[in-house]
VOPAGU-2260 file (C-alpha; in pm, 1 decimal, decimal comma):
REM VOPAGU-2260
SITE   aa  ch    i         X         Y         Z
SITE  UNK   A    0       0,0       0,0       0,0
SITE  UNK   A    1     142,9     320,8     -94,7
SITE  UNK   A    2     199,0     639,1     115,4
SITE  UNK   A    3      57,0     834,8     -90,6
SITE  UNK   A    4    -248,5     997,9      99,2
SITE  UNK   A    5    -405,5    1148,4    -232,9
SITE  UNK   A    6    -400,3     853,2    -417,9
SITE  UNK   A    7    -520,7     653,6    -105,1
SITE  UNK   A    8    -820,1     907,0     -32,6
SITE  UNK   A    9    -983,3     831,6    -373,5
SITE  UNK   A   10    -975,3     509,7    -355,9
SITE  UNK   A   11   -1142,3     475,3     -32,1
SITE  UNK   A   12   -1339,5     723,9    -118,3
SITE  UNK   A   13   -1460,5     528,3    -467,5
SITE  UNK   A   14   -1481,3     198,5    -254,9
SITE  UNK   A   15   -1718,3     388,7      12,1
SITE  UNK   A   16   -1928,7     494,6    -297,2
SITE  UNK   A   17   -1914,2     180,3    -437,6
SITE  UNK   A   18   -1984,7     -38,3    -128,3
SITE  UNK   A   19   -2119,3     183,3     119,6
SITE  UNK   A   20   -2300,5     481,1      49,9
SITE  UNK   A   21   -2674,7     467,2     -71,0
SITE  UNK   A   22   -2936,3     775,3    -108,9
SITE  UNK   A   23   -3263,2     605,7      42,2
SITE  UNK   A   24   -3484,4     678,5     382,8
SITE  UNK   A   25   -3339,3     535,7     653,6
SITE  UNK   A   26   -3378,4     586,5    1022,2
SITE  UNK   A   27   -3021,3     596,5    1167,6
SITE  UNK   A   28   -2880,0     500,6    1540,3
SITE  UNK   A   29   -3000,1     889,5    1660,9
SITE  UNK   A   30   -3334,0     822,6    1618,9
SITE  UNK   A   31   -3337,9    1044,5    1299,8
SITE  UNK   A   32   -3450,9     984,4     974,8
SITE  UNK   A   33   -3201,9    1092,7     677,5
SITE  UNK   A   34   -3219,0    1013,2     316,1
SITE  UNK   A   35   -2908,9     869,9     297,0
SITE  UNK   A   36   -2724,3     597,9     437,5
SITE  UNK   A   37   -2301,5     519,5     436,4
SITE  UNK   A   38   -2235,7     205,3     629,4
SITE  UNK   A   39   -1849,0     254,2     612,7
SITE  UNK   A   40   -1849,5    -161,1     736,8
SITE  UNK   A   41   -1893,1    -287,2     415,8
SITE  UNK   A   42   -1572,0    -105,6     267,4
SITE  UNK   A   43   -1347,6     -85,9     584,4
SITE  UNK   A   44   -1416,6    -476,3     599,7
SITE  UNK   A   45   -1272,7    -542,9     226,7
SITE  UNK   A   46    -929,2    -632,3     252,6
SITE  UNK   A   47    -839,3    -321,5      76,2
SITE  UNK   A   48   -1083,0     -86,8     234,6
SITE  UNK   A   49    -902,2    -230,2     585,8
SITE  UNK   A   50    -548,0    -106,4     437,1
SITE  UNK   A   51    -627,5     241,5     306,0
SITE  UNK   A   52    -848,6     310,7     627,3
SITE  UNK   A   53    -583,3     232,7     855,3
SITE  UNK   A   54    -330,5     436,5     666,3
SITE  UNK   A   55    -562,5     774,7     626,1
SITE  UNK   A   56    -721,7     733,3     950,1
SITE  UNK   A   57    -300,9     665,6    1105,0
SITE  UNK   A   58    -223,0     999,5     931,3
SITE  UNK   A   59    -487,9    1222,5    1097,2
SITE  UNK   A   60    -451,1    1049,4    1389,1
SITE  UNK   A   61     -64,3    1188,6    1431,8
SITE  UNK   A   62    -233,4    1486,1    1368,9
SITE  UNK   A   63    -273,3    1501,7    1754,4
SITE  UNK   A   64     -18,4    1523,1    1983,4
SITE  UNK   A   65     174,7    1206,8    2095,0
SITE  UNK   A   66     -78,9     933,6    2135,7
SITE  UNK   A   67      23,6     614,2    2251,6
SITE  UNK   A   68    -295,3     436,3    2153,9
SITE  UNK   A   69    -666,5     450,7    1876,9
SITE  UNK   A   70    -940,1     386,1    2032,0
SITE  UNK   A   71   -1260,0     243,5    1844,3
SITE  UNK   A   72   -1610,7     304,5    1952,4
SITE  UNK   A   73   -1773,4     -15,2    1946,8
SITE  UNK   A   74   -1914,9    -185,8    1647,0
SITE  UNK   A   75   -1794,6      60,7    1352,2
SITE  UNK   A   76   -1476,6     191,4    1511,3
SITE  UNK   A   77   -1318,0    -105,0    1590,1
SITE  UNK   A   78   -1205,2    -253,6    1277,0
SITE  UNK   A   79   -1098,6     102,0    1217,3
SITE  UNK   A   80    -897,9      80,8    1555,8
SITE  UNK   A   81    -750,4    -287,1    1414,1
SITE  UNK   A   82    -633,9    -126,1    1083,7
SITE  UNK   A   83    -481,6     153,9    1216,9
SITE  UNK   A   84    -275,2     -21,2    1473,4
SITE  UNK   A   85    -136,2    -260,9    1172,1
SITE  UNK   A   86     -46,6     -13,5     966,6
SITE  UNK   A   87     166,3     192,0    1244,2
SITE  UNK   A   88     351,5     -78,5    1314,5
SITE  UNK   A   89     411,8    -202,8     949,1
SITE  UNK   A   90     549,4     184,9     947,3
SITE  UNK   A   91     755,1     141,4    1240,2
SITE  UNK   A   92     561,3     354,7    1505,4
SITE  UNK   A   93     332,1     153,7    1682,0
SITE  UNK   A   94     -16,9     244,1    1781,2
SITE  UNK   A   95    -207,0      -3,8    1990,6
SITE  UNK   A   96    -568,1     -58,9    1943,6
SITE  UNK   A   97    -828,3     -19,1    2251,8
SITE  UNK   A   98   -1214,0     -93,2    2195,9
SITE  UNK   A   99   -1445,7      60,2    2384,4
SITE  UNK   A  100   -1755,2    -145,4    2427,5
SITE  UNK   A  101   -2114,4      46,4    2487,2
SITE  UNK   A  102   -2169,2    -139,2    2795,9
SITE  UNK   A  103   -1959,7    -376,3    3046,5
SITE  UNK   A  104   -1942,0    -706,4    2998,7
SITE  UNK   A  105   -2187,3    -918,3    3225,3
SITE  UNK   A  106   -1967,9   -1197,4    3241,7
SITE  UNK   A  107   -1541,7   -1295,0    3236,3
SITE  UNK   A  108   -1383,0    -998,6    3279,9
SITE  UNK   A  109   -1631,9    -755,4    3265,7
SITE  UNK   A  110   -1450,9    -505,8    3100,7
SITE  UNK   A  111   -1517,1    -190,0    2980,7
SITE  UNK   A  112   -1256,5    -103,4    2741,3
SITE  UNK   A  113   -1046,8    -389,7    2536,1
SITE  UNK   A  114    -671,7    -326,9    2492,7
SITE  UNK   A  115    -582,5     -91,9    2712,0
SITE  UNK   A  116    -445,6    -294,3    3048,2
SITE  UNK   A  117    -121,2    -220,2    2988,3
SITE  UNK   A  118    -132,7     112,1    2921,0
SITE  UNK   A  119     -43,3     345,9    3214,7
SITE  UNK   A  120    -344,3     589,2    3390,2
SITE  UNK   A  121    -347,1     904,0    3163,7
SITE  UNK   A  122    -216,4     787,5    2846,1
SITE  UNK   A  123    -284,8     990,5    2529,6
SITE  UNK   A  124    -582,9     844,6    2281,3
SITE  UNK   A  125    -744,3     905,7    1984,1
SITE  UNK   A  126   -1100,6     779,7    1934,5
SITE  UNK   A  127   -1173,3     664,9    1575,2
SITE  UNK   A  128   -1510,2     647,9    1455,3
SITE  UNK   A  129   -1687,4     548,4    1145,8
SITE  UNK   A  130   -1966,2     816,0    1120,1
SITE  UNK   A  131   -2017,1    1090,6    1290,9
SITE  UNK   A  132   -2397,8    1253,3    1306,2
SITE  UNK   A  133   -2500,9    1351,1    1647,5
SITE  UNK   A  134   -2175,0    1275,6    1822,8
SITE  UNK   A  135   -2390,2    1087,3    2056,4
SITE  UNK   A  136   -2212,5     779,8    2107,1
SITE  UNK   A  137   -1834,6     942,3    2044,4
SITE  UNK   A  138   -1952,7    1163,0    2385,2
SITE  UNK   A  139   -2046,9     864,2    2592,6
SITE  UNK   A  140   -1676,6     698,4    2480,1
SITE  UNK   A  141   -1513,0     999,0    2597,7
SITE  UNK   A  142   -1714,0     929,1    2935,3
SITE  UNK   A  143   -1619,3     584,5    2945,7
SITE  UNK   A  144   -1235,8     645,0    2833,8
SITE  UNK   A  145   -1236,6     914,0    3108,2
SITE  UNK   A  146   -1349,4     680,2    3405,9
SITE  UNK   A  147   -1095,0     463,5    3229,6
SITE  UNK   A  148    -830,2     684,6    3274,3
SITE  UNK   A  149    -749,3     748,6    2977,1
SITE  UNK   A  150    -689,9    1110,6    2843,7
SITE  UNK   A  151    -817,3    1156,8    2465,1
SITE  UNK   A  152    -678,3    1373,3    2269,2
SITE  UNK   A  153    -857,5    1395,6    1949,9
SITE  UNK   A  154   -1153,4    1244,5    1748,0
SITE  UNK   A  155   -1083,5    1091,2    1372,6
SITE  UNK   A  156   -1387,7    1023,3    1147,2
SITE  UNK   A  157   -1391,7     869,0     863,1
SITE  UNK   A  158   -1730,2    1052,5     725,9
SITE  UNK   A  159   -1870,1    1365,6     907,2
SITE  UNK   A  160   -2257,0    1372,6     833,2
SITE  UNK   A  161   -2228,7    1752,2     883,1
SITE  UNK   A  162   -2548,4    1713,0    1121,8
SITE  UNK   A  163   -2388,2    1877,8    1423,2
SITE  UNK   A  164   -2216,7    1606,1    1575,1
SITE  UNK   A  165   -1870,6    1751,4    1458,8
SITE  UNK   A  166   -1961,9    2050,6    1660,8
SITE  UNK   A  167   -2093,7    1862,4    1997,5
SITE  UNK   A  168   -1784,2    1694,8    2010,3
SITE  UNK   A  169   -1524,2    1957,2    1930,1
SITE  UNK   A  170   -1686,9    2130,3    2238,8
SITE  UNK   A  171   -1453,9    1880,7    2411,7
SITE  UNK   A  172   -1154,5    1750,8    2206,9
SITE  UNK   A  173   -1046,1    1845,1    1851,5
SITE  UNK   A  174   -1214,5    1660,7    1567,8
SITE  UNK   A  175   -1023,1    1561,7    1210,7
SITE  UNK   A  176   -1185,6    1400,0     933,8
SITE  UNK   A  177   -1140,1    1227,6     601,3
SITE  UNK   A  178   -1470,4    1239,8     430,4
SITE  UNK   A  179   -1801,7    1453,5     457,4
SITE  UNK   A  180   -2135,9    1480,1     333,8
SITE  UNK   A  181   -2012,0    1681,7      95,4
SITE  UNK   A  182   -1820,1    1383,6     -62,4
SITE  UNK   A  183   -2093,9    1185,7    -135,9
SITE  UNK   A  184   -2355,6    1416,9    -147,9
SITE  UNK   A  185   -2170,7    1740,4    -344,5
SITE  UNK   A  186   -2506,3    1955,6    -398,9
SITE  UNK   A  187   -2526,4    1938,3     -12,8
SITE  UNK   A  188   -2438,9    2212,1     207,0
């Protein structure tokens, strides 16, 4: 897979299209109805999609300063969290992966998080996400990170719905992200 972030973005971005993105009524995990729908799954999950997600996402996640560690919000953000781990240390700067579940475990362990046991109180995250439209469930991660221990740094999306969830969430930690609404949807404002 080649560095080359330009080349990389549309590619993913043609594979989202392809695989992903459909203009339909659909009544998403707010409670809100939209007329479209981008389940980033089916691309990130292609072999391909995996490697150009985790090298994008790696990039604007070293945007932020000095994290040790990406965290994905349970079910979307953890393949993201997988690829981008892989990639860093294929590169030679490793970035473990942490999952953050959306509620304990009732049994085992009983775990919160996934992945992050070793790493010391305060270390510096980056949440990964697939979509972002309310910020809804990115917010409750931060919570759970938080009580964790954990200090998050940043948010990366891979597609910003441009709903206001951008906005929610940058009213706590900085927000990056490689697609929009806009990308799919270029008539849209």
């Amino acid at each position: 897979m080649s560095h080359d972030t330009t080349s990389d973005r549309e590619r993913l971005l043609a594979l989202l299209r392809k695989h992903s993105f459909a203009q339909r009524k659909v009544v998403l995990a707010s409670g809100r109805e939209s007329d479209f729908f981008i389940d980033c799954k089916q691309t990130v999950l292609l072999a391909e999609g995996h490697a150009l997600v985790g090298s994008l996402m790696l990039a604007e996640a070293r945007a932020f300063e000095s994290p040790v560690a990406v965290c994905g919000v349970e079910l979307g953000g953890c393949p993201l969290a997988s690829a981008v781990a892989l990639v860093s240390f294929q590169r030679g700067a490793p970035l473990d992966a942490v999952y953050v579940r959306k509620q304990a475990k009732d049994h085992g362990s009983q775990r919160l998080t996934e992945g992050d046991a070793h790493l010391p109180r305060q270390s510096r995250v980056v949440v990964l996400e697939d979509v972002i439209t309310t910020g809804g469930s990115t917010l409750k991660a931060l919570d759970k990170l938080a009580e964790q221990g954990l200090t998050v740094v940043g948010v990366v999306a891979l597609v910003d719905r441009l709903e206001g969830g951008r906005e929610a969430i940058e009213a706590r930690v900085p927000v990056r992200t490689v697609f929009s609404r806009r990308d799919f949807i270029p008539e849209s404002a």
